[in-house]
C-alpha positions in Angstrom: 24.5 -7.1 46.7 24.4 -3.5 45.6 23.6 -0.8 48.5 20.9 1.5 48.3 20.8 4.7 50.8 17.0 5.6 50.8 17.5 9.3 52.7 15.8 10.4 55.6 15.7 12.8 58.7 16.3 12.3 62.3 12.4 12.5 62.8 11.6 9.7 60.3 14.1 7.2 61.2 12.1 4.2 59.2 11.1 6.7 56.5 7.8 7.8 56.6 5.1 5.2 55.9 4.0 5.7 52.2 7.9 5.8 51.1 8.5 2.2 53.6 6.7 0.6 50.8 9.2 0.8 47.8 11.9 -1.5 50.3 10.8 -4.6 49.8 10.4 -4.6 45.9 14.1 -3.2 46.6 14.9 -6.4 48.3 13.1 -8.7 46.0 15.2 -6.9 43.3 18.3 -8.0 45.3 19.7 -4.8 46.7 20.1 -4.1 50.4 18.8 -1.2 51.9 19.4 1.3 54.7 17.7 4.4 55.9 20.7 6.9 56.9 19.8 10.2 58.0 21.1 13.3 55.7 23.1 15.3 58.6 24.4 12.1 60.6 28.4 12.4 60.7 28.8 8.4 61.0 26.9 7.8 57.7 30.1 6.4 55.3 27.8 7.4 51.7 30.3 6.4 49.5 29.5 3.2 50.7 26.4 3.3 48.9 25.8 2.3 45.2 23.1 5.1 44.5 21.5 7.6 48.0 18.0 8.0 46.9 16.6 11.6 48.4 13.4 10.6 50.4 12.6 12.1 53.7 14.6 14.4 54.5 11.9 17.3 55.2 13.8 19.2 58.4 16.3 21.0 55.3 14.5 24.7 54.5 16.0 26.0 57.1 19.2 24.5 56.7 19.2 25.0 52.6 22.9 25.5 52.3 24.3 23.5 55.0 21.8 20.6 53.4 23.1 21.5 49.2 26.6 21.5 50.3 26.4 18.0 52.0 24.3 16.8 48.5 27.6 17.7 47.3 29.8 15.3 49.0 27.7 12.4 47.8 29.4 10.4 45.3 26.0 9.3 43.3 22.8 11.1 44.6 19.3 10.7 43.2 18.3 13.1 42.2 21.2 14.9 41.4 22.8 18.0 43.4 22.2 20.5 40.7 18.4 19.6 40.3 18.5 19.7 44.3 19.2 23.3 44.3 17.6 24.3 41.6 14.4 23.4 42.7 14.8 23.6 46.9 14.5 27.7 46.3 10.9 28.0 44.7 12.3 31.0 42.2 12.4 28.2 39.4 9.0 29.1 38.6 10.6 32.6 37.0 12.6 30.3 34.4 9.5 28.1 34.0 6.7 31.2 32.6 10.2 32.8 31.2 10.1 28.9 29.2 6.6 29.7 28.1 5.3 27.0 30.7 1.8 28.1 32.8 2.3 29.2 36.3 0.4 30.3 39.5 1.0 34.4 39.1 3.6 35.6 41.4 4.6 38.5 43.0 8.4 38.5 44.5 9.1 40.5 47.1 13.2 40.2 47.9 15.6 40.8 51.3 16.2 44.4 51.6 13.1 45.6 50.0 12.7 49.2 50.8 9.5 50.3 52.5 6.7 48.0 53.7 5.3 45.1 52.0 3.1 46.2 48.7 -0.1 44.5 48.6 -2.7 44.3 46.4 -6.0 46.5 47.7 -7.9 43.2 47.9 -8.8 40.0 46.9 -7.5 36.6 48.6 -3.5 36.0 48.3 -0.8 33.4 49.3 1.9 34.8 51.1 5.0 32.3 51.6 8.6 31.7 51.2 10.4 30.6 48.4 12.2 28.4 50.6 10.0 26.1 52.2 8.7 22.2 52.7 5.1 21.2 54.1 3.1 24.6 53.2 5.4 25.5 56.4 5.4 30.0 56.9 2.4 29.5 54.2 -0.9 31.5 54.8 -4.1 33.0 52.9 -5.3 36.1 53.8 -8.4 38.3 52.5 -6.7 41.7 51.9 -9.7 43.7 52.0 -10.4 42.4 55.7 -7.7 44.7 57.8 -7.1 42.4 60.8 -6.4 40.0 57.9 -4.2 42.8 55.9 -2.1 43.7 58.7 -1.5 39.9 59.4 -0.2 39.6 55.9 2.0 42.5 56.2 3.9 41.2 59.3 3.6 37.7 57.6 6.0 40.0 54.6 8.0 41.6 57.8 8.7 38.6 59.3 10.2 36.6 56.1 12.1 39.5 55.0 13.6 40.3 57.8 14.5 36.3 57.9 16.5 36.8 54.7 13.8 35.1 53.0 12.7 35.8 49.3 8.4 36.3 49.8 6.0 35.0 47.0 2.8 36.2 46.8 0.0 34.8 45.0 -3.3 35.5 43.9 -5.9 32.5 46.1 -7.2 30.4 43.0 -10.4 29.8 44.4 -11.2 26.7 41.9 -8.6 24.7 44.2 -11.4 24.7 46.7 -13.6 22.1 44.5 -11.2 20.8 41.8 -8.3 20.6 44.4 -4.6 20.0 43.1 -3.8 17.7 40.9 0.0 16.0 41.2 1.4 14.4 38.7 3.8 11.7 39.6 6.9 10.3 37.1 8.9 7.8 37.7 12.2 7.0 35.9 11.4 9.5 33.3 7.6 7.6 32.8 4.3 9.3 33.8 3.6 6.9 36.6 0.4 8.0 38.6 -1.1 11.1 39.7 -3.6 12.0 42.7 -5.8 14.7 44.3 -4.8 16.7 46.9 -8.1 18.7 48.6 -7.0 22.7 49.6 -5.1 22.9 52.4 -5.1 26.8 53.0 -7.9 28.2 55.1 -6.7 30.8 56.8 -3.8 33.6 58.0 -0.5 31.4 59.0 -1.2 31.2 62.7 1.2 27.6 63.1 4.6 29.4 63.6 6.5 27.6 61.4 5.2 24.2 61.9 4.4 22.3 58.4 0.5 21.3 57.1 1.4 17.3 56.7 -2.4 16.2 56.7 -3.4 16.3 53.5 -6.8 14.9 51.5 -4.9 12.7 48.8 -7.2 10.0 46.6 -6.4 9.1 43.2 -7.3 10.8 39.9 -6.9 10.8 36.9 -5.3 13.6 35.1 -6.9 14.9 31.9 -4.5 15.5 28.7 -4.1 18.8 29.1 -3.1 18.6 33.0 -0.8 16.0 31.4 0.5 18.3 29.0 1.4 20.6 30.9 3.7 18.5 33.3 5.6 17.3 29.8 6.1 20.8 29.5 7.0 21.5 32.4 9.7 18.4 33.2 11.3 19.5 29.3 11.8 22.6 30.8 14.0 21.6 33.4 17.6 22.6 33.7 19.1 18.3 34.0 15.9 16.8 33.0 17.2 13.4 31.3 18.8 12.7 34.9 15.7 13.0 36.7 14.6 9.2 39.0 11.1 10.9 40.5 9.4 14.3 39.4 5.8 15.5 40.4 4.3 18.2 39.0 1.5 20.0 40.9 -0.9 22.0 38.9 -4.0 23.9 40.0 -6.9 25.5 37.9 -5.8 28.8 36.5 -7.9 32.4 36.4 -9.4 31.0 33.1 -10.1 27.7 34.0 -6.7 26.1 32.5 -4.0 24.5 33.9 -1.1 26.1 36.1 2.2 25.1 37.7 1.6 25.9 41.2 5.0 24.0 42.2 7.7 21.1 40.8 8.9 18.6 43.7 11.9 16.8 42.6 14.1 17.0 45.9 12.6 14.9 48.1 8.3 14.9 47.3 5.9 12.7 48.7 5.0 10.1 45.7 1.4 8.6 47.3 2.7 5.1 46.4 0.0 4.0 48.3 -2.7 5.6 46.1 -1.4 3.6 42.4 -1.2 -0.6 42.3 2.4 -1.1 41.1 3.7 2.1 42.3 6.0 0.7 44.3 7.2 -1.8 42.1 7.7 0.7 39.3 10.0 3.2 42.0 11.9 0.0 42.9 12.6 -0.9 39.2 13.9 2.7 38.6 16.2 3.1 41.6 17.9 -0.4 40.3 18.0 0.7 36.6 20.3 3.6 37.5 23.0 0.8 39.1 
């Protein structure tokens, strides 16, 4: 009976509920599963037919220490080099440089001289590139000066974490349209949902990640969908991808942008598509 590793963190033991579902159309497939934890020292992982990247969320602050154990997998889904390419969000530079639509971004870099440059005003995104759960994410009104000088310490702080800052112009459409994340699974548009906008205000949480989201199903229209076969073509080890979601949001003009790409360890909404499950299941046993 082949061994699948379906990866987690020490805070999700059973895997979090949404990803619980793919196990048993894994055992009705015939394969045994287990839930190790990434950074446990008694896991044996070359025991494992295929590790399948799932829950382990607790890595942004561990980024290398978390790539460098990828690396001593023998067969990781999705692969290490995908991993850290797209754990450090500056892979949204190759996408526009690939001609691919995304959220406009401002990159502000360790060791930048000077305080923070911010825009006179209008409503901006200030985060890290390295981040899980919209965690050291806040939206502040730069023409409000309480809100300003929280959004240049919000810069401070990051930088002088070693952190590499994005900012980025608050697409107001989000509030009505939401996100839209589009869901593939072995290499096959599978399913995509809404998320509702999560941001309301200056990052007052310390750290801690925004996990409650408003997710229902949607449908995607063609150019949404477009745009995510752009996107996933774009991507350095595409053809070895098992999952990819792209996220997209309502751009300045109305159109379609990439606001992120999750292919390390994303939240799939099986729950949200009949079959979903089922079709995850067939693709972790197609790559035994």
């Amino acid at each position: 009976m082949p061994r699948v590793a379906l990866v987690t963190c020490a805070e999700l033991p059973d895997l979090h509920t949404d990803d619980q579902l793919v196990v048993e159309p894994l055992r009705a497939l015939g394969v045994d599963v287990e839930t190790p934890v990434w950074d446990d020292p008694a896991v044996d992982w070359a025991g494992f037919d295929v590790a399948v990247l799932r829950n382990p969320w607790d890595y942004p602050r561990r980024r290398e220490q978390f790539l460098a154990w990828t690396r001593s997998v023998p067969r990781l889904l999705n692969p290490p080099a995908v991993v850290a390419w797209n754990t450090d969000k500056v892979y949204l530079r190759e996408l526009a440089a690939a001609g691919v639509p995304v959220v406009p971004t401002t990159w502000l870099e360790p060791g930048h001289d000077g305080g923070p440059e911010l825009p006179d005003g209008g409503e901006y995104v200030v985060k890290p590139s390295v981040s899980a759960g919209s965690a050291d994410t806040g939206r502040y009104d730069l023409a409000d000066q309480q809100q300003r000088a929280l959004a240049e310490a919000h810069v401070d702080k990051l930088l002088a974490r070693g952190d590499t800052v994005m900012l980025q112009p608050y697409l107001s459409a989000v509030d009505t349209a939401g996100e839209t994340a589009m869901l593939h699974l072995g290499g096959v548009f599978s399913h995509a949902i809404r998320k509702g906008p999560l941001l309301d205000g200056p990052d007052l949480r310390d750290g801690a990640p925004l996990w409650s989201e408003e997710i229902a199903p949607r449908e995607p229209s063609e150019q949404e969908r477009d745009v995510a076969r752009r996107t996933l073509a774009a991507i350095p080890g595409h053809d070895q991808l098992l999952y990819a979601r792209v996220d997209v949001i309502p751009g300045p003009d109305g159109t379609p942008v990439v606001l992120e790409v999750e292919l390390t360890e994303p939240s799939l909404f099986l729950a949200t598509s009949p079959g979903a499950p089922e079709r995850l299941a067939r693709a972790i046993t197609a790559q035994l």
